[in-house]
C-alpha positions as CSV (number, residue, x, y, z in Angstrom):
1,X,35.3,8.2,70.4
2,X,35.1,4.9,68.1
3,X,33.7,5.4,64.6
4,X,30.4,4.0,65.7
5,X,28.1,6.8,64.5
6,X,24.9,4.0,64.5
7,X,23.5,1.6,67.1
8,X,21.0,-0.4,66.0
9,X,19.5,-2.4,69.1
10,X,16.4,-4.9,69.7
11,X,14.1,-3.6,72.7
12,X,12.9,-6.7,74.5
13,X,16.0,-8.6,76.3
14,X,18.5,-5.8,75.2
15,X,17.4,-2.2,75.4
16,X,14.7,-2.9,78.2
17,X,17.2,-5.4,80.0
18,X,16.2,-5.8,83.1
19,X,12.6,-4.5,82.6
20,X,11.6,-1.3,84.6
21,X,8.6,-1.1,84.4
22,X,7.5,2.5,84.8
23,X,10.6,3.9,83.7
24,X,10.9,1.6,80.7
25,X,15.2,1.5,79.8
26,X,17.4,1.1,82.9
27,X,19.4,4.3,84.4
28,X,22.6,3.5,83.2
29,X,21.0,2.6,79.9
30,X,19.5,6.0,79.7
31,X,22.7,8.3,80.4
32,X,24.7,6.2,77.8
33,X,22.3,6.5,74.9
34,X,21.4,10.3,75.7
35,X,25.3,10.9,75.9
36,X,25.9,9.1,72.5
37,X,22.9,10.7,70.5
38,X,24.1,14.5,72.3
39,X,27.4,13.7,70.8
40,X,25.9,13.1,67.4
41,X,25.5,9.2,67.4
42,X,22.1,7.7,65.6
43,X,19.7,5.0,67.5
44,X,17.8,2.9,65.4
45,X,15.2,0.5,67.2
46,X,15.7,-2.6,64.8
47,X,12.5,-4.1,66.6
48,X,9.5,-6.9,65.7
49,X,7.5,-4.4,67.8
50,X,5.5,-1.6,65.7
51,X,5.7,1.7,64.8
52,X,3.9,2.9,68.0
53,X,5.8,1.5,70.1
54,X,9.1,2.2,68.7
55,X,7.9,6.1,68.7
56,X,6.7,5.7,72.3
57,X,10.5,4.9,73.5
58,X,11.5,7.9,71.7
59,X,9.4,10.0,73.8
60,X,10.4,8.0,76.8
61,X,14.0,9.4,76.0
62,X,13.4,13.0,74.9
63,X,15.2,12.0,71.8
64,X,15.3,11.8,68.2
65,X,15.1,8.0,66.9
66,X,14.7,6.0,63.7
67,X,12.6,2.9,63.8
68,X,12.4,-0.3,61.5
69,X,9.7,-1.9,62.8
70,X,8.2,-5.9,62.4
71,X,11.5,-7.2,62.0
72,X,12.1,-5.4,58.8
73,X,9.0,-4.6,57.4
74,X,9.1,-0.8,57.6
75,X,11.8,1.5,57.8
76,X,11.2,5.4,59.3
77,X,13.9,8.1,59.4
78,X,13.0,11.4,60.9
79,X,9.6,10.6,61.5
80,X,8.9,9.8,57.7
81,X,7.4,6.3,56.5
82,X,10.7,4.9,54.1
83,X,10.1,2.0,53.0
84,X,7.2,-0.6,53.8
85,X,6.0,-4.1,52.8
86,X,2.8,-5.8,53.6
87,X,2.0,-9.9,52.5
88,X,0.5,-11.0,49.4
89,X,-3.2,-11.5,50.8
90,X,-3.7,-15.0,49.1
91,X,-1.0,-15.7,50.3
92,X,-1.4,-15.2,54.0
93,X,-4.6,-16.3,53.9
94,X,-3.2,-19.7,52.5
95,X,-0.6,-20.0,55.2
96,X,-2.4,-19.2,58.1
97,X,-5.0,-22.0,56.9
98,X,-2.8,-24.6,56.7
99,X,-0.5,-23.9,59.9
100,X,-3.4,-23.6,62.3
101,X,-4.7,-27.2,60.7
102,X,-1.1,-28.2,61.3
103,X,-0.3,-26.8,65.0
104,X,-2.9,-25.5,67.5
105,X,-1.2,-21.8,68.4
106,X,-2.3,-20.4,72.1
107,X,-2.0,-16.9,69.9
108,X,-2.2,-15.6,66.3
109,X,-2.0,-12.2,66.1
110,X,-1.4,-9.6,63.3
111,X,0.7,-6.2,63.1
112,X,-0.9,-4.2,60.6
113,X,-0.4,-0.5,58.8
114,X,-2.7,1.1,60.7
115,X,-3.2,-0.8,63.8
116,X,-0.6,-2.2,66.4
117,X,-2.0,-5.7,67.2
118,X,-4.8,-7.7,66.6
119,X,-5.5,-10.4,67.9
120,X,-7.6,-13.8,66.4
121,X,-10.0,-15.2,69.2
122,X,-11.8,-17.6,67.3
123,X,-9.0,-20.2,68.1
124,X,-8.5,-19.4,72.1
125,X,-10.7,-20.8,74.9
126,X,-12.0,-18.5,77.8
127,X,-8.8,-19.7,79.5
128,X,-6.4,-18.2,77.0
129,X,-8.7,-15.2,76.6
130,X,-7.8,-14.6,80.6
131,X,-4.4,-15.3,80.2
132,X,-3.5,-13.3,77.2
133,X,-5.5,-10.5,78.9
134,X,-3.9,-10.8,82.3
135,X,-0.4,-11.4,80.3
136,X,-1.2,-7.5,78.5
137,X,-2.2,-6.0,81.8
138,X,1.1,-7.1,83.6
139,X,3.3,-5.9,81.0
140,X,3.2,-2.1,82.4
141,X,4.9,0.0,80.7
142,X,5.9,-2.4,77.8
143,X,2.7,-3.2,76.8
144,X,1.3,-3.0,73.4
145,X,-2.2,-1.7,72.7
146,X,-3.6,-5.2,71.7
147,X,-7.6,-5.0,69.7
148,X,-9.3,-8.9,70.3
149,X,-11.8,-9.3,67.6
150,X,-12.3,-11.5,65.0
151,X,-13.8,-9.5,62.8
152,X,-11.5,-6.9,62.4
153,X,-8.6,-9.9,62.5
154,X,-10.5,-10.9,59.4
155,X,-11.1,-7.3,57.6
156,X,-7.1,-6.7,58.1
157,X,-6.6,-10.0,56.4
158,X,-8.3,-8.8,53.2
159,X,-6.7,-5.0,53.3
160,X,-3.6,-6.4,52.2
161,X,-1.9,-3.9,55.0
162,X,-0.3,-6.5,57.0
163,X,2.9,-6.0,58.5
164,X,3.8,-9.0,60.6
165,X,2.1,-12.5,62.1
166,X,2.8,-13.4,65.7
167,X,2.2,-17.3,66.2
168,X,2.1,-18.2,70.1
169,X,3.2,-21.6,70.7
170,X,3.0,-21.3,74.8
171,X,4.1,-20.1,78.0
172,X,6.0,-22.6,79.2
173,X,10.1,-23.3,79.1
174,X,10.4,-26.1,76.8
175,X,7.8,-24.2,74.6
176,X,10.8,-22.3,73.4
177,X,12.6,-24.9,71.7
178,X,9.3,-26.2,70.4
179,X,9.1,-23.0,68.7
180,X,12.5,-23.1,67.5
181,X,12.0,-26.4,66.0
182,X,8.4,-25.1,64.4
183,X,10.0,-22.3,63.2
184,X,12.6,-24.4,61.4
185,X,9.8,-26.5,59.5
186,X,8.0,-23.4,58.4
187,X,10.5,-21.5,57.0
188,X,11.4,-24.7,54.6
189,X,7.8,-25.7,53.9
190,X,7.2,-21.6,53.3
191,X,10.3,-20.1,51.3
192,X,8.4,-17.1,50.4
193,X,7.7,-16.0,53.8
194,X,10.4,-15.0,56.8
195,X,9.8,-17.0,60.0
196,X,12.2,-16.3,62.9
197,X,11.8,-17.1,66.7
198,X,11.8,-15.3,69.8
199,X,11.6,-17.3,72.9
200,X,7.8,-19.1,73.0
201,X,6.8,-17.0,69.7
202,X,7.7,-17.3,65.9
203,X,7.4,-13.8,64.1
204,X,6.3,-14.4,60.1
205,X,7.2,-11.6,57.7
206,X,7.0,-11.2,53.7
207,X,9.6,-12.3,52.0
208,X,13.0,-10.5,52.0
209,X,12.4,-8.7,55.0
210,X,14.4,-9.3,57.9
211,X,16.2,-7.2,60.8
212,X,19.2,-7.3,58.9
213,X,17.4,-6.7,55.4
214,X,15.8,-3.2,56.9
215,X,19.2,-2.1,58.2
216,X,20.8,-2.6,54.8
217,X,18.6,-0.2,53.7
218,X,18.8,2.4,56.5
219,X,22.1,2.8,56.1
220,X,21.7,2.9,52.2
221,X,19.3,5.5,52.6
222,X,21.4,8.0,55.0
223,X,24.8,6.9,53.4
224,X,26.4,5.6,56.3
225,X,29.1,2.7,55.9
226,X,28.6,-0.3,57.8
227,X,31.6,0.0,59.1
228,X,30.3,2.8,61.3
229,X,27.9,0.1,63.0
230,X,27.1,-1.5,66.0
231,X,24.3,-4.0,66.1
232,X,23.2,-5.2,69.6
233,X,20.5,-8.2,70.4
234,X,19.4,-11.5,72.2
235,X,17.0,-13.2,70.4
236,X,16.8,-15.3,67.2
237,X,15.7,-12.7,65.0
238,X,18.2,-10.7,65.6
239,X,20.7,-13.6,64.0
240,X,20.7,-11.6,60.6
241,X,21.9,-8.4,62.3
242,X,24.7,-10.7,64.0
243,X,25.7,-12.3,60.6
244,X,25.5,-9.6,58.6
245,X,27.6,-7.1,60.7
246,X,29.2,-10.1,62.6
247,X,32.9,-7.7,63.6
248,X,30.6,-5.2,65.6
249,X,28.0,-7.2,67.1
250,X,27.3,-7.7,70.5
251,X,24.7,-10.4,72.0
252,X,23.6,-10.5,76.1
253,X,24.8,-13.0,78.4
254,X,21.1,-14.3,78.6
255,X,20.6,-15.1,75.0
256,X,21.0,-18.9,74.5
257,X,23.8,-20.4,73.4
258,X,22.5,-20.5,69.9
259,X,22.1,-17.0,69.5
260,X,25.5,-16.2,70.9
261,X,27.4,-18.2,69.1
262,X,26.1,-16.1,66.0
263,X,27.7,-12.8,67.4
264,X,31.3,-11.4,68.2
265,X,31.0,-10.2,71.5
266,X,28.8,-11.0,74.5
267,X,27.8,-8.2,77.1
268,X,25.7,-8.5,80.4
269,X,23.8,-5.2,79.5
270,X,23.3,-2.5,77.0
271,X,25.5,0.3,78.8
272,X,28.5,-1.8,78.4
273,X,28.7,-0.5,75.1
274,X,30.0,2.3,76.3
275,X,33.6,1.0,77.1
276,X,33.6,-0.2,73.2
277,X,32.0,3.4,72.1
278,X,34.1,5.7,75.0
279,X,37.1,3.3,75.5
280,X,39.0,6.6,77.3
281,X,36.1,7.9,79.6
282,X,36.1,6.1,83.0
283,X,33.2,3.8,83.5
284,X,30.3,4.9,85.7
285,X,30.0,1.5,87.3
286,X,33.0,-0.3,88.4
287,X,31.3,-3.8,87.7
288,X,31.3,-2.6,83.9
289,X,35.1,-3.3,83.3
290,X,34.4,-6.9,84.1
291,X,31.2,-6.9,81.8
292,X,32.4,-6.8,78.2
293,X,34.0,-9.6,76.3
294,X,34.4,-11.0,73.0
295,X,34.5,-14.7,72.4
């Protein structure tokens, strides 16, 4: 076996790649991981889902897992809240003021302490309403228990207890590198605040967290070297994990190009870690020889 005694992976695009949507992580996906934790590997969900969720795929595989959660803004190991960290309330409040007068989101949503997602009406048209709703409903399996009300969007605001802010620039393609660029501007015009993209969406966390930040102190925490380390993702916020464990990090094929260029090795899904992990068991699939490469 290689040293690698962690994987730390993101869940949409990587983990969940291609979506199942009843049985949640691909077959091959599945075998691989409960093989590697049996044999006394750690997985760590380095997500900028929340807590629920991450604890919902660890019941989906029958085994033990460690989540840090909103892109770095909580850590858990062995079921126990480690470390946490919420925004500044004057602060939010400030920012989310001025970048709704600045850009008109389709979405602004927050991930807070106690409750997954909620989501801000007051700025979506009976249209959007639909079409968030209908977008919810359709994601099966990977869907996050969302609460649409203003007012409790409003009394999480003041409860300090916020986690994360989602801002929703569309649905379409070339939203995607409208986000990119948005997220760009922000994150000079805000330096106490994280901003980070993920396809049509830019994730906003306090200051100093990040997916790379969290794992720092994971592995602090349970004194594990980063040498013993693999890091796996596709989007932008996963960048930090890429650059800050850049020999063992792996990026899939359908990232773009300026995610990729971030990380040492490219695969087409997660169970091609195996070869890197098991270099002397035989693959399962003989397409998987072909599927891992470095660049």
């Amino acid at each position: 076996m290689n040293t690698a005694k962690v994987i730390a992976t993101d869940l949409d695009g990587t983990l969940f790649y291609p979506r199942k949507r009843i049985k949640m992580i691909p077959k091959d996906s599945r075998r691989f991981l409960e093989h590697f934790i049996d044999d006394g590997g750690r997985l760590v969900l380095v997500s900028g889902r929340n807590r629920y969720f991450g604890e919902k795929v660890g019941h989906n595989l029958k085994r033990s897992i460690d989540i840090i959660g909103c892109n770095g803004a909580f850590v858990t190991c062995n079921n126990m809240l480690i470390q946490e960290k919420c925004f500044p309330v004057d602060e939010l409040k400030q920012m989310l003021k001025e970048v709704r007068r600045e850009y008109h989101f389709m979405v602004v949503s927050l991930f807070c302490r106690h409750r997954n997602l909620v989501v801000d009406t007051g700025i979506m048209n009976w249209r959007t309403r639909f079409g968030y709703r209908f977008y919810q409903f359709i994601q099966g399996v990977y869907r996050e228990p969302a609460l649409m009300s203003d007012k409790v969007f409003y009394e999480e605001l003041e409860k300090g207890e916020v986690y994360k802010v989602l801002l929703i620039v569309g649905i379409l393609p070339r939203d995607k590198q409208k986000a990119q660029q948005i997220t760009d501007v922000l994150s000079k015009a805000y330096p106490d605040m994280v901003f980070a993209w993920t396809d049509q969406a830019i994730e906003v966390t306090p200051k100093g967290c990040s997916k790379s930040s969290g794992l720092a102190f994971y592995l602090e925490y349970n004194k594990i070297s980063s040498d013993n380390i693999l890091v796996v993702g596709d989007s932008g916020n996963d960048i930090s994990m890429f650059e800050a464990y850049q020999p063992t990090s792996f990026c899939m094929a359908h990232s773009p190009k300026d995610v990729q260029k971030h990380a040492a090795h490219i695969i087409q899904r997660f169970s091609n870690l195996k070869k890197y992990i098991y270099p002397s068991v035989e693959i399962d699939n003989p397409q998987d020889k072909n599927n891992l490469k470095g660049h």
